[in-house]
N, CA, C and O atoms as CSV, one atom per row, in Angstrom:
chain,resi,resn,atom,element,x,y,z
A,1,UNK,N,N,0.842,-1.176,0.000
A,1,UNK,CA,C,0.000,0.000,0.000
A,1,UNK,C,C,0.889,1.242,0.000
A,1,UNK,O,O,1.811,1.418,0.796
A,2,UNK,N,N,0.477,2.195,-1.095
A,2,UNK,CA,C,1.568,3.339,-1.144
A,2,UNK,C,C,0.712,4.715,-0.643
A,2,UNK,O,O,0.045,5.517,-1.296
A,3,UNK,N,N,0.981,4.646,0.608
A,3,UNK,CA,C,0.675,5.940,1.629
A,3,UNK,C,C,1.381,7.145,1.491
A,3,UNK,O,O,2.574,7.264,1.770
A,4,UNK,N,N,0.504,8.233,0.972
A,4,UNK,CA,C,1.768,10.007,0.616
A,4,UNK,C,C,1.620,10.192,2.341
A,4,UNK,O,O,0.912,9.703,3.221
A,5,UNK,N,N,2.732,11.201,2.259
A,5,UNK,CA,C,3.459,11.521,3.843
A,5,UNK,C,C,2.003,12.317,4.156
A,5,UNK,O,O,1.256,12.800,3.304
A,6,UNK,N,N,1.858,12.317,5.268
A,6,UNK,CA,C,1.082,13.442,6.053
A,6,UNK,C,C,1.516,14.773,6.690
A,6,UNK,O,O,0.805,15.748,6.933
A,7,UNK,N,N,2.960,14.592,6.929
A,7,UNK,CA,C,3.656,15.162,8.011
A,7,UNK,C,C,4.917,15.417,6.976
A,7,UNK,O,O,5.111,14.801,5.928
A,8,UNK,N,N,5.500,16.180,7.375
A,8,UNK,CA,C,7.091,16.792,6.301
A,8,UNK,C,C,8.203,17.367,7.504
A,8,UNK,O,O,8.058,18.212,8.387
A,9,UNK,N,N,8.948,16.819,7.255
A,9,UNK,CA,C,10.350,17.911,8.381
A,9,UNK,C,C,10.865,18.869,8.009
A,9,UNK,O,O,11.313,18.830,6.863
A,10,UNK,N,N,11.001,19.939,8.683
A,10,UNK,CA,C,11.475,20.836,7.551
A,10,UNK,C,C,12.535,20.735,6.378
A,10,UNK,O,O,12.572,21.259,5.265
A,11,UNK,N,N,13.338,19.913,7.008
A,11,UNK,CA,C,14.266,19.807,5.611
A,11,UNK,C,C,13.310,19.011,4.591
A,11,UNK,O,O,13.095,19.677,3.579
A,12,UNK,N,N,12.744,17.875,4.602
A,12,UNK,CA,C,12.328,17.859,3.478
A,12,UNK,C,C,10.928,18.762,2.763
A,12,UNK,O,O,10.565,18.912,1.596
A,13,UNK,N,N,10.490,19.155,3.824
A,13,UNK,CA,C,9.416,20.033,3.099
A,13,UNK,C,C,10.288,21.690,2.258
A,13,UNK,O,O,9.771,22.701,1.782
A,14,UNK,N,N,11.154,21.443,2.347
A,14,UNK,CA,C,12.702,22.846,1.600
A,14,UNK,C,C,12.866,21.758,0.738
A,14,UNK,O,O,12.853,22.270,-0.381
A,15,UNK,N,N,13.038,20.357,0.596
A,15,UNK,CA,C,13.667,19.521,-0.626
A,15,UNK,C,C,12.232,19.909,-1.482
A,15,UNK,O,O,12.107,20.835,-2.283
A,16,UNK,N,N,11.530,19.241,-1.204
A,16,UNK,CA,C,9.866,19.312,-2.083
A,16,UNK,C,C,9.781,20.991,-2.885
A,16,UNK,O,O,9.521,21.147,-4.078
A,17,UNK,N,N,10.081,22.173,-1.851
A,17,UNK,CA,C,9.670,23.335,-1.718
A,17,UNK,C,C,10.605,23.956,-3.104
A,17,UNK,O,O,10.256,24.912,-3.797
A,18,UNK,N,N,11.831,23.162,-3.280
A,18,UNK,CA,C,13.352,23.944,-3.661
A,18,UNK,C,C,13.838,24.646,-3.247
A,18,UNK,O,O,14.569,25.297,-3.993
A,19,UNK,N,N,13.801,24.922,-2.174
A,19,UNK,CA,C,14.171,26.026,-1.045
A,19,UNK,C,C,15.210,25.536,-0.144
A,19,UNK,O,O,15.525,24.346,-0.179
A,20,UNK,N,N,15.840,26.461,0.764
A,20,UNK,CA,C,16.794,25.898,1.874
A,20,UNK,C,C,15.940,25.714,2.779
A,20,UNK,O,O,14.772,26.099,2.840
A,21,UNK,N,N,16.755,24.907,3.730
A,21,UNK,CA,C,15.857,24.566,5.525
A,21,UNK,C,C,15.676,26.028,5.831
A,21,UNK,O,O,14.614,26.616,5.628
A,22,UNK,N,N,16.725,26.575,6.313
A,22,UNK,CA,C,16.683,27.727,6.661
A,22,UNK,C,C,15.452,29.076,6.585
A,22,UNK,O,O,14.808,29.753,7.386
A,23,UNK,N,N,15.646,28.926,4.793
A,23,UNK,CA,C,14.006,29.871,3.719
A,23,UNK,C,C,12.402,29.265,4.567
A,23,UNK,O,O,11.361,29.867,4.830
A,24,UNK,N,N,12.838,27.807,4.802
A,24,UNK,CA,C,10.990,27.123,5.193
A,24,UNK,C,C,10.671,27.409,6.890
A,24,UNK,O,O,9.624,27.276,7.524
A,25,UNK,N,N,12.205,27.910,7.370
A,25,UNK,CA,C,11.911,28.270,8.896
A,25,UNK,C,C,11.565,29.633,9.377
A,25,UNK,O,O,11.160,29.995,10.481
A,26,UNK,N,N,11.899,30.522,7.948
A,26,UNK,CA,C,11.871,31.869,7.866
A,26,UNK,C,C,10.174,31.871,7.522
A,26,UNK,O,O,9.315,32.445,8.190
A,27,UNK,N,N,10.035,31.331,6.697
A,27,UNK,CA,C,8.552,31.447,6.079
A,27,UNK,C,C,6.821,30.351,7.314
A,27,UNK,O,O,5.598,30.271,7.204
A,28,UNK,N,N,8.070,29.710,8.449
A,28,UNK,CA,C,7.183,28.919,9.529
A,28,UNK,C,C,7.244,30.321,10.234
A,28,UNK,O,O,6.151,30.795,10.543
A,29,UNK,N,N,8.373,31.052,10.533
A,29,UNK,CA,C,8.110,32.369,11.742
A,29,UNK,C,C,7.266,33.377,11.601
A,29,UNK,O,O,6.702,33.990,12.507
A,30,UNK,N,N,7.159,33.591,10.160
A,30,UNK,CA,C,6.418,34.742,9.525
A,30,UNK,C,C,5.281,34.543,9.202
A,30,UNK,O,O,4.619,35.310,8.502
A,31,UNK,N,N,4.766,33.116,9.831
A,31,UNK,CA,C,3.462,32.252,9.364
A,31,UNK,C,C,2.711,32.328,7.760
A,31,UNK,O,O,1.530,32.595,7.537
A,32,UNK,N,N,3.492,32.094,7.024
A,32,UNK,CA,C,3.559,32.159,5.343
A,32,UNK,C,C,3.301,30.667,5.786
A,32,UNK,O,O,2.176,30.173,5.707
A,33,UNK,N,N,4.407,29.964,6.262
A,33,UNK,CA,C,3.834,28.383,5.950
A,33,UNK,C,C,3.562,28.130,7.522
A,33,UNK,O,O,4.045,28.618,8.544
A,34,UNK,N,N,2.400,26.981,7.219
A,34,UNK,CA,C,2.085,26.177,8.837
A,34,UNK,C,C,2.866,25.232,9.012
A,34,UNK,O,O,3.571,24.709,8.149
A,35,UNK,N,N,2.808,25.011,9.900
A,35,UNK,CA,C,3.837,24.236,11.384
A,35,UNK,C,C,3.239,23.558,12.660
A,35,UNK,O,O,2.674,24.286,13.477
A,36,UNK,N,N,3.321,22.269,12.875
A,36,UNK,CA,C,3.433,21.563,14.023
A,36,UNK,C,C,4.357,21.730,14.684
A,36,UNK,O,O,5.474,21.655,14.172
A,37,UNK,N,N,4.175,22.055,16.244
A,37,UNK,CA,C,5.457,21.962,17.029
A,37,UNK,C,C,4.838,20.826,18.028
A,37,UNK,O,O,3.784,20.876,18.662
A,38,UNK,N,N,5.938,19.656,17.968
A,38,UNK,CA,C,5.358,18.994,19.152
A,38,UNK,C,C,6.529,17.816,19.950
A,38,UNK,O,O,7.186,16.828,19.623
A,39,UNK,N,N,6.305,18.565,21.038
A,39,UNK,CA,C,7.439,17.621,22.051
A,39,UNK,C,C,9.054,17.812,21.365
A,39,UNK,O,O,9.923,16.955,21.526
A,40,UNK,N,N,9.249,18.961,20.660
A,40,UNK,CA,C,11.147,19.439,20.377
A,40,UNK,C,C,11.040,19.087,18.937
A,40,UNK,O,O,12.203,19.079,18.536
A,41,UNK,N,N,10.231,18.787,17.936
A,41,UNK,CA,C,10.303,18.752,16.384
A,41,UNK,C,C,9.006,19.489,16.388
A,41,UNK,O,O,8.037,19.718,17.112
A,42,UNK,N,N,9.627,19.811,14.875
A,42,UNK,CA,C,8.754,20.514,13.953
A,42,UNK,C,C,7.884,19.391,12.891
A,42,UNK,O,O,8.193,18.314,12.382
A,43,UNK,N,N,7.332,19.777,12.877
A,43,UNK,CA,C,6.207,19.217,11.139
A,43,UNK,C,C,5.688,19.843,10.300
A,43,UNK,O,O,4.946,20.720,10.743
A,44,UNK,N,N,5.760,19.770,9.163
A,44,UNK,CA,C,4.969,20.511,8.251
A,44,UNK,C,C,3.777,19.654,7.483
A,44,UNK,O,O,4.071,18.674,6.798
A,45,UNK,N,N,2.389,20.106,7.651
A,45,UNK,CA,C,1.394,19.121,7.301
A,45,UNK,C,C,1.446,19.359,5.578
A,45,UNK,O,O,1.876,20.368,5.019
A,46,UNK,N,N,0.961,18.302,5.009
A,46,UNK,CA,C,1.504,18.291,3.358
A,46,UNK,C,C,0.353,19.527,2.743
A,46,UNK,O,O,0.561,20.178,1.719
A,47,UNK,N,N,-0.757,19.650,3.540
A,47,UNK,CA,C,-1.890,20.120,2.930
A,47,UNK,C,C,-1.013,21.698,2.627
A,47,UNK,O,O,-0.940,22.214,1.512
A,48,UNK,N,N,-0.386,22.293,3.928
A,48,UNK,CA,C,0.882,23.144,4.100
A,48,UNK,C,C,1.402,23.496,2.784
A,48,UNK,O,O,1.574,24.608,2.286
A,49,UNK,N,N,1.596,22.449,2.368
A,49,UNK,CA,C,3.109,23.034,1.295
A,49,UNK,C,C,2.119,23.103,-0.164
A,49,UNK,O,O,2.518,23.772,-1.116
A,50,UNK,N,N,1.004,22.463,-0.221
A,50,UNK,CA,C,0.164,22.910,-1.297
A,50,UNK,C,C,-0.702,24.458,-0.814
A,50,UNK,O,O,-1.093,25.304,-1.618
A,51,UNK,N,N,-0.842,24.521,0.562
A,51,UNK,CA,C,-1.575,25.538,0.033
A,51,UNK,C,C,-0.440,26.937,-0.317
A,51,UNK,O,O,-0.828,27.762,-1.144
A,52,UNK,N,N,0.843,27.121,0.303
A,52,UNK,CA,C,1.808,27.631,0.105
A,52,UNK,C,C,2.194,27.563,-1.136
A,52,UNK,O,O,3.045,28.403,-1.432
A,53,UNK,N,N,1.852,26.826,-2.003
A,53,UNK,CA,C,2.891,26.525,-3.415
A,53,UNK,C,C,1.457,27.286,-4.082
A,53,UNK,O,O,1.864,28.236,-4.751
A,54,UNK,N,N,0.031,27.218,-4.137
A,54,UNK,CA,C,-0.561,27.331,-4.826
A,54,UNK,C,C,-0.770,29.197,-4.345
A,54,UNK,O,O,-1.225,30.052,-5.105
A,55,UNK,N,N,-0.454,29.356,-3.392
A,55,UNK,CA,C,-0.393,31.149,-2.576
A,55,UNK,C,C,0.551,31.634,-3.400
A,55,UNK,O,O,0.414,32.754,-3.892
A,56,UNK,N,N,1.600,30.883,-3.653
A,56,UNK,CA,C,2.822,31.206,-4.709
A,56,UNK,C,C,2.317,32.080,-6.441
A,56,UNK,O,O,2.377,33.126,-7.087
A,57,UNK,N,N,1.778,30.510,-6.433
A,57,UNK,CA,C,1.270,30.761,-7.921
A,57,UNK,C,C,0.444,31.888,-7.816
A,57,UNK,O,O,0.926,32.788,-8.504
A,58,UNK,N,N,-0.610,32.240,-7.245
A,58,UNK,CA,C,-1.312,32.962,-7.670
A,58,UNK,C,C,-0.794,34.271,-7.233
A,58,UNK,O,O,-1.436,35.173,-7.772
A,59,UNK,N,N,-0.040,34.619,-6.600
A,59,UNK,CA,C,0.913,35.985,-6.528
A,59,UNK,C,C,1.538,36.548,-7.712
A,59,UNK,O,O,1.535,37.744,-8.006
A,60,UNK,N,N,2.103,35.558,-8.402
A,60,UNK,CA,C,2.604,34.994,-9.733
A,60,UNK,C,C,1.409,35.425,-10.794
A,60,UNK,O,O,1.873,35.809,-11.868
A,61,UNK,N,N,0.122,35.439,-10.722
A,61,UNK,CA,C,-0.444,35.760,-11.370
A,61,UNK,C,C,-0.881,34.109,-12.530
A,61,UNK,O,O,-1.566,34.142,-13.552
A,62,UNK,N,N,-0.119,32.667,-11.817
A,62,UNK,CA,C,-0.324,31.788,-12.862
A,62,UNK,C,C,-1.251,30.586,-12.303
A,62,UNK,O,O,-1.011,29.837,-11.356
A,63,UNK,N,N,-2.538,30.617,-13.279
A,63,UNK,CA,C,-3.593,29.228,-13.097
A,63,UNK,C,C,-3.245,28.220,-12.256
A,63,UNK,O,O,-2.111,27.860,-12.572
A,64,UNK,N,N,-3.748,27.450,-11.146
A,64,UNK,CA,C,-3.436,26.369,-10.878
A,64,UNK,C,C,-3.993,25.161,-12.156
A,64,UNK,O,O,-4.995,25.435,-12.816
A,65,UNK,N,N,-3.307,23.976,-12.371
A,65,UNK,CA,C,-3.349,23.051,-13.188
A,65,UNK,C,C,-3.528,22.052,-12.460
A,65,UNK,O,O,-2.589,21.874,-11.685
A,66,UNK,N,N,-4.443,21.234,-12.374
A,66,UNK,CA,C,-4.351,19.739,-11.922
A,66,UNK,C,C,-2.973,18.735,-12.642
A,66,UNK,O,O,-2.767,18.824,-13.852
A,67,UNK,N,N,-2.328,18.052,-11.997
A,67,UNK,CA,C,-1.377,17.285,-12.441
A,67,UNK,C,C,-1.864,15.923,-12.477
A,67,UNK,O,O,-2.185,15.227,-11.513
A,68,UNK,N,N,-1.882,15.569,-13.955
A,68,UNK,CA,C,-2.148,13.887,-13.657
A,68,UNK,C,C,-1.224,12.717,-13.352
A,68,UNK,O,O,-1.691,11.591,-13.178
């Protein structure tokens, strides 16, 4: 059974993002992106990095596209 992540660490939600760790901790402080804090880690929920990527685009001025 192939289960997508629920949860992202910041480094990989910066791999996904193309961004540095650093850029996705700047953008968790400034609450641009959401964040789990729980018990000394961070999480980033996946719904997170879409709604951030699609906040992107449309700043950008460009359509979201469904990907098949």
């Amino acid at each position: 059974m192939n289960v997508d992540k629920l949860f992202y660490r910041p480094k990989e939600a910066a791999d996904s993002l193309g961004m540095s760790r650093t850029a996705v901790f700047r953008l968790i402080k400034t609450g641009e992106l959401q964040s789990i804090k729980r018990e000394g880690y961070r999480l980033v929920p996946a719904w997170a990095l879409v709604e951030f990527a699609r906040a992107l685009e449309a700043a950008a001025g460009l359509a979201h596209r469904e990907v098949a």
